[in-house]
C-alpha positions as CSV (number, residue, x, y, z in Angstrom):
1,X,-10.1,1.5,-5.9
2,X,-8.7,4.1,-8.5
3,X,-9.7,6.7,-6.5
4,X,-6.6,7.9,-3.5
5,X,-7.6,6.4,0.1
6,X,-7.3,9.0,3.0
7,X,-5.7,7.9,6.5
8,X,-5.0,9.0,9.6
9,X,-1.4,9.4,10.5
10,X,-0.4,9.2,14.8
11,X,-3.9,7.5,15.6
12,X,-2.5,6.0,18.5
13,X,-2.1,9.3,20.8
14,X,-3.8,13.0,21.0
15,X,-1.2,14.9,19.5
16,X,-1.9,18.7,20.6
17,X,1.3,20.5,19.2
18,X,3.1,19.6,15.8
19,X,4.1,21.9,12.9
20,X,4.2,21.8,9.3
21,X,7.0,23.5,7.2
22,X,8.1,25.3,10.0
23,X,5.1,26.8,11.1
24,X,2.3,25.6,13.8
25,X,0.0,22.7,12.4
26,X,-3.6,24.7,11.9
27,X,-6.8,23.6,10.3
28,X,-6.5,23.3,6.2
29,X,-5.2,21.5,3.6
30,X,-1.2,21.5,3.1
31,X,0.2,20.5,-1.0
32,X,3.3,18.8,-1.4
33,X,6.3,19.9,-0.1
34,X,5.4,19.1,3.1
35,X,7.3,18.6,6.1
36,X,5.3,17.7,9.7
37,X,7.0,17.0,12.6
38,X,6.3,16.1,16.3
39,X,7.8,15.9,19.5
40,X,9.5,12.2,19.9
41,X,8.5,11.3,16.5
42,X,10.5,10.9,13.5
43,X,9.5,13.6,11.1
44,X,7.6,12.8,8.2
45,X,7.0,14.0,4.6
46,X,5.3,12.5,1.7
47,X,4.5,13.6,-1.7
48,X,0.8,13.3,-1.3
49,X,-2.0,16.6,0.6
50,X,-2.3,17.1,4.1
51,X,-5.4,17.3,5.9
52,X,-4.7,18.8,9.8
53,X,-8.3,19.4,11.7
54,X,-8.1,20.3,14.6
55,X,-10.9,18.4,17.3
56,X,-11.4,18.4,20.6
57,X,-8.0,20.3,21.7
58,X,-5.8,18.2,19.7
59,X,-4.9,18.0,16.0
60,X,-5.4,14.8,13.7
61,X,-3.7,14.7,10.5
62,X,-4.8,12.7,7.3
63,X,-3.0,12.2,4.2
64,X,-4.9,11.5,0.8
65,X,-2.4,9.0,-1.1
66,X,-2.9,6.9,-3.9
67,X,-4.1,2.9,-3.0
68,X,-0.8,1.5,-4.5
69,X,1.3,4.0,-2.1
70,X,-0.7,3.3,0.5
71,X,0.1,-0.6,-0.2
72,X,3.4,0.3,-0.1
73,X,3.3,1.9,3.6
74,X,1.4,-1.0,4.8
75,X,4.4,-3.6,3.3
76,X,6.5,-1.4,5.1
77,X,4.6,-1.5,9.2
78,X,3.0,-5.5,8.6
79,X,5.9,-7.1,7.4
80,X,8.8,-6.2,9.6
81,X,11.8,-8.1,8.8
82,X,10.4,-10.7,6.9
83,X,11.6,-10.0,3.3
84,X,11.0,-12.9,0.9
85,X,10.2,-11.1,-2.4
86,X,6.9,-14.0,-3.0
87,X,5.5,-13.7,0.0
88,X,5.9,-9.3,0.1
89,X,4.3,-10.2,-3.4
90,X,1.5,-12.1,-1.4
91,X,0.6,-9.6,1.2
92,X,0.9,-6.8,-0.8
93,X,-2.2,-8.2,-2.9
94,X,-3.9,-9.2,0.8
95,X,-3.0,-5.5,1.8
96,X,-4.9,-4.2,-1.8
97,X,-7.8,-6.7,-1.5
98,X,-8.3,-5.4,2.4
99,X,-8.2,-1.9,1.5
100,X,-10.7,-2.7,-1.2
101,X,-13.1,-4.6,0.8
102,X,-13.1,-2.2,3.8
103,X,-12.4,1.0,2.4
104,X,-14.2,4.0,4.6
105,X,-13.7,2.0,7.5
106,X,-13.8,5.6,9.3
107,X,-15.9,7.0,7.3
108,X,-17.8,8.5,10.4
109,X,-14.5,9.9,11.7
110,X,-13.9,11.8,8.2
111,X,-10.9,9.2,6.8
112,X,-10.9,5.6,5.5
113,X,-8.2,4.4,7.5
114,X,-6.3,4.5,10.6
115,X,-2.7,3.9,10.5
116,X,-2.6,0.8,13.3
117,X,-3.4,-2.7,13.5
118,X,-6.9,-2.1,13.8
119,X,-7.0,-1.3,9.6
120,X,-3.7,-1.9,8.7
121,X,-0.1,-1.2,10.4
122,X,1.2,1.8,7.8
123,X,4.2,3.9,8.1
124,X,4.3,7.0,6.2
125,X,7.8,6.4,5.1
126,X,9.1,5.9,1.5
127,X,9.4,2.3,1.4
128,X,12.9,0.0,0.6
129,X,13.2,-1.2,-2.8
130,X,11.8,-4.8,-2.4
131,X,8.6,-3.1,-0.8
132,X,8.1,-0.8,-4.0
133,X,9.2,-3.3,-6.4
134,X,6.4,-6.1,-4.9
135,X,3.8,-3.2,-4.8
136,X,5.1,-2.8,-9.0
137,X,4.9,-6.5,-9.4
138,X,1.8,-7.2,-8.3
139,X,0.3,-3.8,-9.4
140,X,-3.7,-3.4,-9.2
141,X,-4.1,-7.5,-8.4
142,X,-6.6,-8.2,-5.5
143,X,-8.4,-11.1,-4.6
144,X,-12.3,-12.1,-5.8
145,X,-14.6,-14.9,-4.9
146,X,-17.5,-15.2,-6.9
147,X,-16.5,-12.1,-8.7
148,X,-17.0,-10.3,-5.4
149,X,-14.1,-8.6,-3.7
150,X,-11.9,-11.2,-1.4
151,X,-11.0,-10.0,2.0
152,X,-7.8,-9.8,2.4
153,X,-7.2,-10.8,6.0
154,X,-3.2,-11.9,7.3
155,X,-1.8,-12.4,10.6
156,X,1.7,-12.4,12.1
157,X,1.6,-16.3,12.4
158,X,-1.4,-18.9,13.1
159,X,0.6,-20.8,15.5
160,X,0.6,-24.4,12.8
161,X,-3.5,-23.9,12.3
162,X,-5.3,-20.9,10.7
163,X,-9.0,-20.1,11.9
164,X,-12.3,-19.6,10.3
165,X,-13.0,-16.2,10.5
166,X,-16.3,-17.0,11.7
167,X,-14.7,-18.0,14.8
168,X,-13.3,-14.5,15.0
169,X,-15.9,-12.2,12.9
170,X,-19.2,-14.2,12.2
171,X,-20.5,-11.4,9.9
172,X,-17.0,-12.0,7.1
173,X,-17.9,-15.8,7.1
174,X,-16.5,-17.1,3.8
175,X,-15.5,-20.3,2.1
176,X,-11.9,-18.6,1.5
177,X,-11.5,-18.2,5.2
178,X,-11.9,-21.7,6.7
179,X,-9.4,-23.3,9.3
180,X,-6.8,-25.5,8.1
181,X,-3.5,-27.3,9.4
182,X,-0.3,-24.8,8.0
183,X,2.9,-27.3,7.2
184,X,4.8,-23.9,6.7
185,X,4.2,-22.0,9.8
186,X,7.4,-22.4,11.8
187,X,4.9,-21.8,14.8
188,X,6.0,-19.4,17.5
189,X,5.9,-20.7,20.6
190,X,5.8,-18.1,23.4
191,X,4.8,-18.1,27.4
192,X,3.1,-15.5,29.4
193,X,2.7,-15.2,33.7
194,X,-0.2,-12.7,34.7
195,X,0.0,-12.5,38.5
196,X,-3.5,-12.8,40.0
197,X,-3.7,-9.3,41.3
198,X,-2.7,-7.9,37.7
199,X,-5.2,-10.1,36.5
200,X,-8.1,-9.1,38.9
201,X,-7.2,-5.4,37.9
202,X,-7.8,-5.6,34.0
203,X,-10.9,-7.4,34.1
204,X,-12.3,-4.7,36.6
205,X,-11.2,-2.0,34.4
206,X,-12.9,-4.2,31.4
207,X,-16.0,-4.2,33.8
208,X,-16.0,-8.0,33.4
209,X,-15.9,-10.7,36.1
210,X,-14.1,-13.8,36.7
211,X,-14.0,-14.1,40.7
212,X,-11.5,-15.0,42.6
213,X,-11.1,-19.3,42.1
214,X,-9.5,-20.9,39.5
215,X,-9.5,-20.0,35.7
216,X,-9.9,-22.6,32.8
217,X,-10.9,-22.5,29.3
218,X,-14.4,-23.4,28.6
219,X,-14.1,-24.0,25.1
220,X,-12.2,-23.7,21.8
221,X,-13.2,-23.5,18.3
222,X,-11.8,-26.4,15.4
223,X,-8.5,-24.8,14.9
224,X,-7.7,-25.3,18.9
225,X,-7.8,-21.7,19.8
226,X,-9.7,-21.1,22.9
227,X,-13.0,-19.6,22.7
228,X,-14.4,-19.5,26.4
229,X,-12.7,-18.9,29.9
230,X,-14.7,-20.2,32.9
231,X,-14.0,-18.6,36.4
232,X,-15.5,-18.7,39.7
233,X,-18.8,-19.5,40.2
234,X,-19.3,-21.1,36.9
235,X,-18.9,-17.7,35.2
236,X,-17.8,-17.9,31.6
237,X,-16.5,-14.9,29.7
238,X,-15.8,-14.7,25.8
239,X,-11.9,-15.0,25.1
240,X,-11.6,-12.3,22.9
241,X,-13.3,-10.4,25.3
242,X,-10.1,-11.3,28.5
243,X,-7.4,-10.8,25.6
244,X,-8.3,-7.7,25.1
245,X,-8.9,-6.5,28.8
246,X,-5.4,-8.2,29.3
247,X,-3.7,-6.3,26.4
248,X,-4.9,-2.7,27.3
249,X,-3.8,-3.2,30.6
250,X,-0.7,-5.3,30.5
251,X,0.4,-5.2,27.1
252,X,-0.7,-6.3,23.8
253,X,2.5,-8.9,23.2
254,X,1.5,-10.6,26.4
255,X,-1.2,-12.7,24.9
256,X,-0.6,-12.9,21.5
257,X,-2.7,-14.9,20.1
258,X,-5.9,-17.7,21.4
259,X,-3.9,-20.6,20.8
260,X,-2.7,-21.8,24.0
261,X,-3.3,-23.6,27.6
262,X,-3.7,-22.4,30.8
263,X,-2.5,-23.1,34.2
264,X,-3.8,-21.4,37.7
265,X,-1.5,-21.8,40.3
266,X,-3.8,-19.6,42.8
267,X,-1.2,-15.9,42.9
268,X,-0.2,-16.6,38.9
269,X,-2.0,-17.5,35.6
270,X,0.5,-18.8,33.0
271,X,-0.3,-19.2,29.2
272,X,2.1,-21.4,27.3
273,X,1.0,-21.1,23.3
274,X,1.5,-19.9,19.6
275,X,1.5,-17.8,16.9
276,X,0.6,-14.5,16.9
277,X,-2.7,-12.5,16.1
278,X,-6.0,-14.1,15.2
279,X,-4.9,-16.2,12.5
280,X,-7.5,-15.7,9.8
281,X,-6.3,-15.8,6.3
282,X,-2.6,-15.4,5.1
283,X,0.5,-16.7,7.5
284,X,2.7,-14.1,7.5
285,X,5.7,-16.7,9.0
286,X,4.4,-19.4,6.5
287,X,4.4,-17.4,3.7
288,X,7.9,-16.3,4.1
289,X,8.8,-19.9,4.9
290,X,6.9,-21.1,1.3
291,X,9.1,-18.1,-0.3
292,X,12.3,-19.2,0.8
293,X,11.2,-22.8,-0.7
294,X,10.6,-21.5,-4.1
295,X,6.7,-20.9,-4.0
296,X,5.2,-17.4,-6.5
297,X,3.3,-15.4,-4.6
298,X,0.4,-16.7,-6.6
299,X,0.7,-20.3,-4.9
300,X,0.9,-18.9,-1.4
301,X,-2.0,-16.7,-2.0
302,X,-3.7,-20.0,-3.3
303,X,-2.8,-22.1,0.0
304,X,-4.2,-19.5,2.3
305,X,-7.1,-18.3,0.0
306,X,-8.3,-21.4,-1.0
307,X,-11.5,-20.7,-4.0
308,X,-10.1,-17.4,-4.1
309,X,-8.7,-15.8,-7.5
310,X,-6.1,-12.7,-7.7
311,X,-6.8,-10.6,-11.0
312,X,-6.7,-7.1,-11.4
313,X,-10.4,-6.9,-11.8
314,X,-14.1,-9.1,-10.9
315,X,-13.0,-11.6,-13.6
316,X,-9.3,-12.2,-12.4
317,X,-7.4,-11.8,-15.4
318,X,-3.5,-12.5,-14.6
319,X,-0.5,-10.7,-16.0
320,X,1.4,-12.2,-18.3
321,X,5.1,-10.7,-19.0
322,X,6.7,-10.9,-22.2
323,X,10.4,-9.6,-23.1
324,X,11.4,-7.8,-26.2
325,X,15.6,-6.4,-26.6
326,X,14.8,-3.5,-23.8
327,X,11.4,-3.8,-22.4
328,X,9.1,-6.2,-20.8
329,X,5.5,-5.9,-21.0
330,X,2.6,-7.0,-18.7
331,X,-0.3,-7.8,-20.4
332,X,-3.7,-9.8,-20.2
333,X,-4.2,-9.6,-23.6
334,X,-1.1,-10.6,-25.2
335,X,-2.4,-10.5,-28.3
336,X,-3.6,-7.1,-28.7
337,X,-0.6,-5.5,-27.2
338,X,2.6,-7.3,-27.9
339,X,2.8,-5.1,-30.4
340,X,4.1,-2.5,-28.4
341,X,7.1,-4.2,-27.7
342,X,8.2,-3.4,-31.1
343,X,6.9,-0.2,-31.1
344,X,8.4,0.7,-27.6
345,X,11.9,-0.2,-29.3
346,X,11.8,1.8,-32.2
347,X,10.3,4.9,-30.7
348,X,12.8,4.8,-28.2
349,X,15.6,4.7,-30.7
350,X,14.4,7.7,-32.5
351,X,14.5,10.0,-29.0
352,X,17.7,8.6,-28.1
353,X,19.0,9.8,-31.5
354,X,17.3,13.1,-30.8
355,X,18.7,13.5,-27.8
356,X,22.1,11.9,-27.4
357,X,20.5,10.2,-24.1
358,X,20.0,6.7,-23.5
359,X,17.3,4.7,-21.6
360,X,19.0,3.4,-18.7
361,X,18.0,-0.2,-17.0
362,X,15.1,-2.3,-18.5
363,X,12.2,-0.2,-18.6
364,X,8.6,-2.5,-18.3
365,X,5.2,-1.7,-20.1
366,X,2.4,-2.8,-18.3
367,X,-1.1,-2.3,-20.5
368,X,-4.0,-2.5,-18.7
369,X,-7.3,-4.6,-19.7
370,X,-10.1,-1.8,-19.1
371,X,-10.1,2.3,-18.5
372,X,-11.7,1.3,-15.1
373,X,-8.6,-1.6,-14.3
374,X,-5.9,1.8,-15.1
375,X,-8.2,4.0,-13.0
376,X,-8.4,1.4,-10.1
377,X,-4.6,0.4,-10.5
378,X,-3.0,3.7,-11.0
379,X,-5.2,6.2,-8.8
380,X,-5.5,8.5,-12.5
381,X,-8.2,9.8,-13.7
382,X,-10.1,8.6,-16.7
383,X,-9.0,11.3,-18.9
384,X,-5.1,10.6,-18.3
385,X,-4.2,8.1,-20.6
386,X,-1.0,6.9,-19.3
387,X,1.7,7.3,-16.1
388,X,5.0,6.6,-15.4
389,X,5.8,5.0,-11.7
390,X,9.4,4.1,-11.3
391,X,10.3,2.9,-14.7
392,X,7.1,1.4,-15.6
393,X,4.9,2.6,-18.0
394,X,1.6,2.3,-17.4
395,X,-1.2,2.2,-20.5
396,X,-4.7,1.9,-20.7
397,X,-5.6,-0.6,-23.5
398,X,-6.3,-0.2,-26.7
399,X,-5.5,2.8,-29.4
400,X,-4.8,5.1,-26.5
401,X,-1.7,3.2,-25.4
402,X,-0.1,3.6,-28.9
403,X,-0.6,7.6,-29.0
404,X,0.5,7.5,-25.2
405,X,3.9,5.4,-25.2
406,X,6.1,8.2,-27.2
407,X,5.2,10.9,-24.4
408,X,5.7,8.3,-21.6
409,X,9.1,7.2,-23.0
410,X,10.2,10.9,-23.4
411,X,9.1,11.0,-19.7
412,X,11.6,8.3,-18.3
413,X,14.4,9.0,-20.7
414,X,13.9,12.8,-19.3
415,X,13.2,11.9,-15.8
416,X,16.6,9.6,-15.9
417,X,19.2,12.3,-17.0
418,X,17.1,15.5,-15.1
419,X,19.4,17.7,-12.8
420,X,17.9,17.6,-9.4
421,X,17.5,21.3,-9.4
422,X,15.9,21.6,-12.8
423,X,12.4,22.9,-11.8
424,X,9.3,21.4,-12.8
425,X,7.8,22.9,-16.0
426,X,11.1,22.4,-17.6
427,X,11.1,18.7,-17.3
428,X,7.4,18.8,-18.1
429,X,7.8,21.0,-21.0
430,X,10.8,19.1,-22.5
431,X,9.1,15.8,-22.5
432,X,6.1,17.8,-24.9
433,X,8.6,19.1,-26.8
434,X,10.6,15.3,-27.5
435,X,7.1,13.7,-27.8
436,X,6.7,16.8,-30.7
437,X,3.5,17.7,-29.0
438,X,2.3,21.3,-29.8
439,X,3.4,23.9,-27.4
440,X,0.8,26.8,-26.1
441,X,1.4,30.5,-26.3
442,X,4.9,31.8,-24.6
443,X,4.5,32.9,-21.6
444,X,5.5,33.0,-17.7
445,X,6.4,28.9,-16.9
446,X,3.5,28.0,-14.4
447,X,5.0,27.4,-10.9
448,X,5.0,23.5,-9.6
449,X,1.7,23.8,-7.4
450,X,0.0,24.4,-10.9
451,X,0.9,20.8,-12.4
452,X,-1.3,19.4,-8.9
453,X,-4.4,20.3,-9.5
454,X,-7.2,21.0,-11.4
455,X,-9.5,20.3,-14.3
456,X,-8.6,18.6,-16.8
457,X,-8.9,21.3,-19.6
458,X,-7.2,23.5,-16.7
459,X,-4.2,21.0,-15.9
460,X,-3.6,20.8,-20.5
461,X,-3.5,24.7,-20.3
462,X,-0.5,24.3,-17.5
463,X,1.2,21.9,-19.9
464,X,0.7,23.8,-22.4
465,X,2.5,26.8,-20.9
466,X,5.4,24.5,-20.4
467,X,6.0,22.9,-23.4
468,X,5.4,27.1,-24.9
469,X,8.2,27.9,-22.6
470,X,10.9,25.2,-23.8
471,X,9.7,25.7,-26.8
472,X,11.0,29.6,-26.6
473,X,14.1,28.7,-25.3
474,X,14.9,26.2,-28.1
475,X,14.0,28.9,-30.8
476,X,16.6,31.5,-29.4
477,X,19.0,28.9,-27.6
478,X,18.8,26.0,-30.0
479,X,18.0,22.1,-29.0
480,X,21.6,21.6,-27.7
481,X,20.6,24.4,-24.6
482,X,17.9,22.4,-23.8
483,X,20.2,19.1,-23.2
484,X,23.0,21.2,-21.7
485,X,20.2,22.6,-19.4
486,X,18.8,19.3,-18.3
487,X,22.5,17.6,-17.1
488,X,23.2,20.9,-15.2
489,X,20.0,22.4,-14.4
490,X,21.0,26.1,-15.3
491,X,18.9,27.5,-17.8
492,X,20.1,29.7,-19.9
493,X,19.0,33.3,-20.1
């Protein structure tokens, strides 16, 4: 999963006319800063590329993102307003394991992902604070079963009773997935009327047939949900198969979910029932219910994914958080790295005497246990060592974390006190030069565009020139310019 996951933005509708920055939307790849907008839509710009094809007279668009902001933008269209920090905790590690287990879902249609219900609901909008900060939380986790990859399947609420989802999916049969009473779904009792003639007309443009007497269900599976409708003539139609014709006709909140009865009055078919969506796995109602009662987000995981483990790789390994005087680190080997704690205190001291800045807030460390866990947690690649994200620090393991931390905490001590309008290699180059890294030869500062991609020996030499050009200004300027310059982002000449 280290690798960034593509998706599909506006699957729901052709879009034939949009623009990007200001000019018409064409075929090719558009960098960050982006800005796309659409007729009667809200616009939209993310930090991440832009793919726009156009196919068949309209235009698709695909952003590559990395998993943990994709998370992020699914948080953001599954959970609506249900904001219980365990149970965002809980579906943000459903979200991750789905991803994981279904990535390339499109693959045919040249993205992993669409951005509806059909993957997962996902806005392309910078999430609210709780969103980011249960994506942070629970960063990398994702449930396993038999050191296989859990899938990590949630609905809107099972109505008091979640289903097997080989009742709903035979082929993603799994002990995890089994039907069970839910104390803590509230339930969500709703009633639908379908006049016959409505009725009639979505099952003929379904091409299925009911005839014209009286409707009753045929059968239901364990959990109560109906599996069969019988009609006329003894004709018997799978339920999933009438929802459907019945939600791209009528509406898709008119049924909303197989848990209810029926009644046939002759001119109108009325469903009283509950819940909402097909009910396999996670509760999204009941786990914002066991969140307001005090449950982690590891027990509600637990009650809906019963066998399953959450760890951030095949062999589960939990975080455990420690707190030193400033920092907390996340760790699953404690006793390897609490040792940066210490080390995270004093390195910080000696830039903030070198600087006259202070670290603001409580920043966290969070080491991780393998290369491949940082690669599949942070989207990096191998070669990067460490990443900042907020005000986490993210390490891989081992020696590597120790010779990354100073750069890393030069990075969110810099990134903290920047001027808005201070432009890129700056930053970039005065973080090298706090972390006493080497500069390169003094030259023209590379342009933004250069720190997004490359090789690695390619993406050095652009930090390199950076850290050259700071460097130059410090020499002639002295290191006080170089602090006046980052509070008011004028550099001097």
């Amino acid at each position: 999963m280290g690798q960034p996951v593509t998706v599909r933005l506006f699957s729901q509708q052709p879009v034939t006319a949009a623009s990007v920055s200001g000019r018409p939307a064409g075929t090719r790849t558009y960098e960050p800063p982006w800005d796309l907008r659409i007729e009667g839509y809200e616009p939209v710009s993310l930090p991440f590329p832009l793919l726009v094809r156009q196919t068949g007279g309209s235009l698709q668009f695909v952003v590559k993102l990395p998993v943990e902001a994709y998370v992020e933008g699914v948080l953001a269209g599954e959970m609506g307003g249900e904001r219980g920090a365990a149970a965002l905790q809980a579906v943000a590690v459903a979200a991750r394991s789905y991803a994981g287990r279904f990535r390339g879902r499109h693959r045919d249609d040249g993205y992993d992902f669409c951005d509806t219900t059909h993957c997962q609901d996902y806005r392309a909008v910078r999430g609210a604070p709780d969103l980011a900060e249960a994506v942070e939380q629970t960063a990398s986790e994702r449930l396993w079963y038999q050191g296989q990859a859990a899938a990590g399947y949630y609905a809107q609420s099972c109505g008091g009773h979640t289903e097997a989802a080989a009742n709903v999916w035979p082929d993603q049969a799994a002990p995890y997935l089994r039907a069970r009473p839910d104390p803590h779904c509230p339930r969500l009792a709703w009633r639908a009327e379908i006049p016959r003639e409505k009725l009639d007309q979505a099952m003929r443009s379904a091409g299925l047939q009911l005839g014209s007497g009286p409707l009753s269900v045929a059968g239901r599976s364990p959990s109560g949900r109906v599996s069969r409708l019988r009609g006329s003539g003894g004709k018997v139609i799978a339920e999933s198969s009438f929802r459907f014709a019945i939600g791209r006709e009528l509406g898709w909140n008119l049924l909303r979910s197989a848990l209810y009865e029926l009644e046939d009055s002759g001119s109108v078919i009325v469903a009283r029932g509950q819940g909402a969506g097909h009910g396999v796995g996670l509760c999204q109602a009941g786990a914002a219910e066991m969140s307001r009662r005090g449950s982690s987000y590891r027990e509600i995981l637990a009650h809906y994914f019963p066998g399953a483990t959450v760890g951030v790789n095949a062999r589960g390994f939990p975080w455990q958080k420690f707190g030193g005087e400033r920092f907390d680190l996340y760790t699953t080997t404690p006793q390897r790295d609490q040792v940066l704690l210490e080390r995270a205190e004093r390195l910080a001291a000696a830039l903030e005497a070198k600087t006259g800045l202070r670290l603001k807030g409580r920043p966290a460390l969070r080491v991780y246990p393998t290369v491949a866990a940082f690669r599949d947690g942070t989207g990096e690649p191998g070669w990067v060592a460490a990443s900042v994200r907020g005000s986490t620090i993210r390490l891989q393991p081992g020696d590597t974390a120790a010779a990354a931390l100073r750069h890393e905490l030069a990075h969110l001590l810099v990134e903290s006190h920047a001027h808005p309008g201070l432009p890129l290699w700056f930053r970039e180059g005065y973080v090298l030069y706090l972390a006493g890294q080497r500069p390169g030869a003094i030259g023209p500062p590379p342009g933004d565009a250069a720190f997004r991609r490359g090789s690695a020996e390619e993406l050095r030499a652009v930090y390199r020139r950076a850290a050259g050009a700071v460097n130059a200004i410090a020499t002639r300027h002295g290191a006080a310019a170089l602090r006046q310059a980052l509070a008011t982002g004028k550099l001097p000449d």
